[in-house]
C-alpha positions in Angstrom: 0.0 0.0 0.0 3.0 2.2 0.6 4.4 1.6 -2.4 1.7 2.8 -4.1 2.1 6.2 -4.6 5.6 5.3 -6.1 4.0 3.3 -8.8 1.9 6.4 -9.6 5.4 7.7 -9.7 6.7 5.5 -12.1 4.3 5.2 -14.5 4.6 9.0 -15.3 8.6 8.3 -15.0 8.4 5.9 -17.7 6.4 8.2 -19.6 9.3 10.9 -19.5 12.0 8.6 -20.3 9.9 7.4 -23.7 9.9 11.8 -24.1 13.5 12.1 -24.1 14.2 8.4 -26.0 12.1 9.8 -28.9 14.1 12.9 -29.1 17.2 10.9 -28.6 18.5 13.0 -25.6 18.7 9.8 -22.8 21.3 11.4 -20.7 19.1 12.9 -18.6 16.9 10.0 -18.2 20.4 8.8 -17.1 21.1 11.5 -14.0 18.0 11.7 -12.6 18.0 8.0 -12.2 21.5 7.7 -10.5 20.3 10.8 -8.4 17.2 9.3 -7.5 19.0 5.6 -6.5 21.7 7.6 -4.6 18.8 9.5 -2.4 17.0 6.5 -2.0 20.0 4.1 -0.6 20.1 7.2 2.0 16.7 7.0 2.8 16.3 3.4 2.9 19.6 3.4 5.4 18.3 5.8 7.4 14.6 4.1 7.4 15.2 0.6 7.6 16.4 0.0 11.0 13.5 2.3 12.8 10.6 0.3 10.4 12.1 -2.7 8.9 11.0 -3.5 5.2 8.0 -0.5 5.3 11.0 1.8 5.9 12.3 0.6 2.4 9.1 1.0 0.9 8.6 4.6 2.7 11.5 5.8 1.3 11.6 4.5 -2.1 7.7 7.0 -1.7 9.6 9.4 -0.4 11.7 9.6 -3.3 9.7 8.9 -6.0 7.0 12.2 -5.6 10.3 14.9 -5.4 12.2 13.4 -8.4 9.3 12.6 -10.3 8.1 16.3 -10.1 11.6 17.8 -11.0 11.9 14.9 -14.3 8.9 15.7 -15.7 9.3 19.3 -15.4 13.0 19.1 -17.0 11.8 16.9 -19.5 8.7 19.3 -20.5 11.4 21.7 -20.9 14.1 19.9 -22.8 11.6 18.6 -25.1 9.6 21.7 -25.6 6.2 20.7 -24.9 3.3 23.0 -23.9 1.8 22.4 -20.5 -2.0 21.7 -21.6 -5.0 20.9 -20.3 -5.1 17.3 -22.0 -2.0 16.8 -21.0 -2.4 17.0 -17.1 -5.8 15.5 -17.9 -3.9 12.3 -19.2 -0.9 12.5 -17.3 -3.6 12.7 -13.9 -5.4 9.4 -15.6 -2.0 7.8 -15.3 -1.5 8.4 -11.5 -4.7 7.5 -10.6 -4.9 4.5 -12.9 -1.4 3.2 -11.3 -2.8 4.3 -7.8 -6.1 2.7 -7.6 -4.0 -0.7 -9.4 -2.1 -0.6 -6.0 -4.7 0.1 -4.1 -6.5 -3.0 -5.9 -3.9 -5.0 -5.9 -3.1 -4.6 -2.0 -6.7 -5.1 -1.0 -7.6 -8.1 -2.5 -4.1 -9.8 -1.2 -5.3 -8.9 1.9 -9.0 -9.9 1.5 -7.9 -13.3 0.8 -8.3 -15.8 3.7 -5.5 -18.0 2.1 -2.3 -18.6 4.4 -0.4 -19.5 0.8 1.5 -16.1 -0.1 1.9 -16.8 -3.5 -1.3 -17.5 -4.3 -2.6 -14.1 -2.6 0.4 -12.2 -4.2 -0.4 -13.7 -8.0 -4.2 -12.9 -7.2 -3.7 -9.1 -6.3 -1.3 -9.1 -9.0 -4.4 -10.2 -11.5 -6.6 -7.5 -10.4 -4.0 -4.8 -10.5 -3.3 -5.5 -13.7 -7.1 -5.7 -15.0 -7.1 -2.2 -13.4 -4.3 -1.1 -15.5 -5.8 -2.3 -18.6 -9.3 -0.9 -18.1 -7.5 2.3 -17.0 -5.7 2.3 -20.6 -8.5 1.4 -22.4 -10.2 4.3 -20.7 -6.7 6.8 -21.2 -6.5 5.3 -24.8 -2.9 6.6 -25.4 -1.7 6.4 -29.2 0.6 3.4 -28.2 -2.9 1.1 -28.1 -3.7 1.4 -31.8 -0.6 -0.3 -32.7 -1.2 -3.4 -30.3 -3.9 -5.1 -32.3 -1.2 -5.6 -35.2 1.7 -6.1 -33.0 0.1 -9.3 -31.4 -1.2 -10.7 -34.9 2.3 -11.1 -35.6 
C-alpha cells in the first residue's frame, strides 16, 4: 500500500524517459536516475532499521514524488512541450490509474483468507493489472492502436 504512490510515480517516469528516448537525448533519463538511486539508498539506510521493510518502501515514496516532479518538469522543458490541459488530464489518468491498481492489488491480497503467499500475491497481482488495462483502455494513449497488429504477428 505504501508503495503505491511510487508506482503512480513511475508510471509518469516511464512516460518521460519514452519523451526524451524519442528525441534521442537519454542522458538525462540517465542522472536523474542515478540521483534518485543515490537518495534513496540514503533514505532506505536511514529508514530501515526504525521500520524494517516498510521503511524501504517509505523511502523509495519518499523519493519517487520529489524526483518525479523535477523529471517531468525538465523533460517538459528539454523537449519543448506545452503544458495543456489534455496533458495534465492524461498525465492525472496515469497516476490514478497506477494508484487505484495498487490500491487494488493490496486489497484483495489482503481480503484473501489463504495462508499460501503466493497464491494471494499472484491474485492481487491479476486485479491490479485488469485495473491497469481498463485504465488504458479508458486513457487510450496512441501506443494502443498499434497493439492489435503487434500481437497478430
Amino acid at each position: 500500500a505504501v508503495l503505491a504512490g511510487a508506482f503512480a510515480c513511475w508510471s509518469v517516469g516511464a512516460l518521460m524517459v519514452q519523451a526524451l528516448n524519442a528525441r534521442q537525448q537519454p542522458r538525462l533519463s540517465l542522472i536523474v536516475g542515478v540521483a534518485s538511486t543515490l537518495l534513496n539508498f540514503l533514505l532506505d539506510a536511514l529508514l530501515y532499521r526504525p521500520f524494517g521493510v516498510l521503511g524501504l518502501a517509505m523511502a523509495t515514496t519518499a523519493v519517487a514524488f520529489p524526483m518525479t516532479t523535477l523529471f517531468a518538469t525538465l523533460v517538459m522543458r528539454r523537449v519543448g512541450a506545452k503544458s495543456s490541459p489534455g496533458l495534465h488530464l492524461f498525465l492525472g489518468g496515469v497516476v490514478l490509474t497506477s494508484l487505484t491498481a495498487g490500491g487494488a492489488a493490496w486489497a484483495t491480497q489482503n481480503a484473501l483468507p489463504l495462508e499460501a503467499p503466493l497464491i494471494r500475491l499472484l491474485a492481487g497481482g491479476g486485479v491490479g493489472v485488469a485495473v491497469v488495462a481498463v485504465g488504458l483502455m479508458a486513457l487510450r494513449p496512441p501506443e494502443l492502436r498499434f497493439l492489435p497488429g503487434w500481437f497478430r504477428r
